[in-house]
C-alpha angles and dihedrals in degrees: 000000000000119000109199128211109273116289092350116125119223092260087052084051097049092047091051088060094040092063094045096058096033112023127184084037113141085219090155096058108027122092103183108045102132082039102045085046088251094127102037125193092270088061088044093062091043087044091049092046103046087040089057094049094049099043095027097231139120124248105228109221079234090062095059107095130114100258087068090050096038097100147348089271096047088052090051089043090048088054104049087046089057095047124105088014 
């Protein structure tokens, strides 16, 4: 079960670790960051990572492809998808 920082929805969550492991990103405005080589496969794997311990959930192989990495939204989306499995 993910607890979440007081009063912080998950996007706010997800953003928080976004910037730690990537800050000076613009995540809230791009839309092409896996596409455009923003987030590259070395932050996938610190984003993954830092996204498992927090939600408490497991990246399938299959779910690491750029159009879950594309944007703030598809990496949400990407989380709720993975929780409760």
């Amino acid at each position: 079960m993910t607890i979440l920082k007081r009063g912080n929805t998950m996007r706010e969550e997800v953003l928080e670790i976004l910037q730690d492991v990537m800050p000076g990103v613009d995540f809230e405005n791009s839309k092409s960051l896996a596409d455009d080589g923003i987030i590259d496969s070395v932050n996938v794997v610190n984003i993954v990572t830092e996204l498992a311990i927090a939600f408490d959930i497991q990246v399938p192989f299959e779910a690491l492809v750029n159009e879950n990495f594309n944007s703030l939204d598809a990496i949400v989306a990407l989380v709720k998808s993975l929780q409760g499995k």
